[in-house]
C-alpha positions in Angstrom: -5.5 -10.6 9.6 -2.7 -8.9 11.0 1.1 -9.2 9.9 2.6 -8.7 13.0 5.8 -10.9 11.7 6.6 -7.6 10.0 7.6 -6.9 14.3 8.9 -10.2 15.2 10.1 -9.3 19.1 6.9 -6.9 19.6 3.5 -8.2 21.3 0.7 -9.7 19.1 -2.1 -8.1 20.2 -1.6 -5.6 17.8 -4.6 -1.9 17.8 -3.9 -0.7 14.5 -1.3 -0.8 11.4 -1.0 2.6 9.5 1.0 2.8 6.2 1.9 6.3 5.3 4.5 8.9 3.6 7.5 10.3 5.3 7.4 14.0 6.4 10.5 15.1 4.9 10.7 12.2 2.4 9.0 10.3 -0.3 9.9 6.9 1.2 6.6 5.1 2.7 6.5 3.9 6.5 4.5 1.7 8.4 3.2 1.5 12.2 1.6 -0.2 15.0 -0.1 0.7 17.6 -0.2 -1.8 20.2 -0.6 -2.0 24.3 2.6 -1.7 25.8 1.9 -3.2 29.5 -1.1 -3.7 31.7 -1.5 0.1 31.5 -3.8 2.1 29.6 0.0 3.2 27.5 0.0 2.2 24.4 3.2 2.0 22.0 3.7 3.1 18.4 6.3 1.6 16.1 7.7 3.1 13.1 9.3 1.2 10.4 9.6 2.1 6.4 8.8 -0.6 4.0 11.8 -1.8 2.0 11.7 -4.7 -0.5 14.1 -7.7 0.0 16.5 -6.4 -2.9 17.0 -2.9 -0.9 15.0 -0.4 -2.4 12.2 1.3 -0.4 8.7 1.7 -2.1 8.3 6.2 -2.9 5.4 7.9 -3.2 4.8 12.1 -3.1 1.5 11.1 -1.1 -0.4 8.7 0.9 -0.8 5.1 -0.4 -4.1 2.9 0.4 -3.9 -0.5 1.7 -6.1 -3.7 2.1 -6.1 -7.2 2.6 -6.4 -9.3 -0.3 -6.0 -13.0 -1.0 -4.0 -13.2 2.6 -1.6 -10.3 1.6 -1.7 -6.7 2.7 -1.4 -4.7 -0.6 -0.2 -0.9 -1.0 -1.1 0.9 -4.0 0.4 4.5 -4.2 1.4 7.4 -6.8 5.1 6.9 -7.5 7.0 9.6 -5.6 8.5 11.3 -9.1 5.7 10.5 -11.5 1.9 9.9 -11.5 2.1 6.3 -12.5 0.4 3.8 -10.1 2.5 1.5 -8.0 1.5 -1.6 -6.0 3.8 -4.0 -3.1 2.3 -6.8 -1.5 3.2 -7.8 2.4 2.5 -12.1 3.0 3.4 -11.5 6.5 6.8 -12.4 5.8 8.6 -10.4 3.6 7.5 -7.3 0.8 7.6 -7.7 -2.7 6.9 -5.5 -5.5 7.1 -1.8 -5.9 5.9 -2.6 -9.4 4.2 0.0 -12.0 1.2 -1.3 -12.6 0.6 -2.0 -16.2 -2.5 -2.7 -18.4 -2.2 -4.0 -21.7 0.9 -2.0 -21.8 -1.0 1.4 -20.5 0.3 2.9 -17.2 -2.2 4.2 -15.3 -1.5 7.9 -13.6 -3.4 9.8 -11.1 -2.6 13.5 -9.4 -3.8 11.7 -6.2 -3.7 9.3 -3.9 -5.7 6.2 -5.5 -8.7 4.4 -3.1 -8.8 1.1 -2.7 -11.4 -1.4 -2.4 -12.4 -5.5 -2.7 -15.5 -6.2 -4.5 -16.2 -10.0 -5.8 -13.3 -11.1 -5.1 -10.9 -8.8 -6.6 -9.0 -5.5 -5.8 -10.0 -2.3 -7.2 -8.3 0.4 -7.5 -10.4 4.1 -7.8 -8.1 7.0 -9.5 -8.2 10.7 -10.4 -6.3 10.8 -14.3 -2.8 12.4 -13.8 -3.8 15.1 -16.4 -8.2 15.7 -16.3 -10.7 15.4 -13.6 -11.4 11.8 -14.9 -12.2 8.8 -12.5 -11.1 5.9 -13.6 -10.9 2.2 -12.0 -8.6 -0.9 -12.6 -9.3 -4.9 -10.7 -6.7 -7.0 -10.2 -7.8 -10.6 -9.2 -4.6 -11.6 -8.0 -2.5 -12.4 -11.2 -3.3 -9.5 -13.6 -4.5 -5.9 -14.0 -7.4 -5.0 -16.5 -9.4 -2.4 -16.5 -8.1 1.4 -16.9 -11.8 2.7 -17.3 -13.1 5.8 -17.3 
């Protein structure tokens, strides 16, 4: 699936989508790669995510992405803390930029957190904010659970 509504006036036969931190900034971009004639050229497109209430999704390092349930999500450290975020794309518009939260735990890596489906649900895979713990958390769509070492 690709979410080329997120570049309404740009060609549909999109290469590659990319999500990644700014240089000089925490704010989080994405990009396309697409053709850009009947040439071997190709064109990139930069744009950085921002929610539909005007703030812009931060993190101090690269976030992961993957389809889920017919959204893109992003899951990313926060860019001033080692809590966990998440944003969802439905082709349309982005919400979230939400903390995730388990049971009223925050989970916090020092690193950028992988991302995977596995029977139907989205895991995330996490280095602890403060050991050299792994942990893992699934979300199926409605709620996280997990926070396991």
């Amino acid at each position: 699936m690709v979410f080329s509504k997120d570049y309404p006036n740009e060609k549909q036969d999109i290469l590659l989508k990319l999500f990644y931190k700014a240089g000089s900034s925490n704010d989080i971009y994405s990009s396309i790669v697409s053709p850009s004639d009947d040439t071997n050229d190709i064109t990139c497109l930069e744009k950085k995510i921002s929610m539909p209430n005007g703030t812009n999704p931060q993190s101090s390092l690269s976030p992961s992405s993957v389809i889920f349930n017919n959204k893109l999500y992003l899951i990313y450290k926060a860019g001033k803390s080692n809590d966990i975020y998440y944003a969802s794309f439905d082709g349309t518009s982005w919400t979230g930029d939400i903390r995730i939260d388990i049971d009223r735990t925050n989970p916090q890596t020092s690193h950028s957190p992988s991302i995977v489906i596995f029977n139907n649900k989205l895991y995330i895979i996490y280095k602890a904010g403060k050991s050299n713990n792994i942990y893992y958390a699934s979300f199926d769509g409605t709620s996280w659970t997990g926070d396991i070492r």
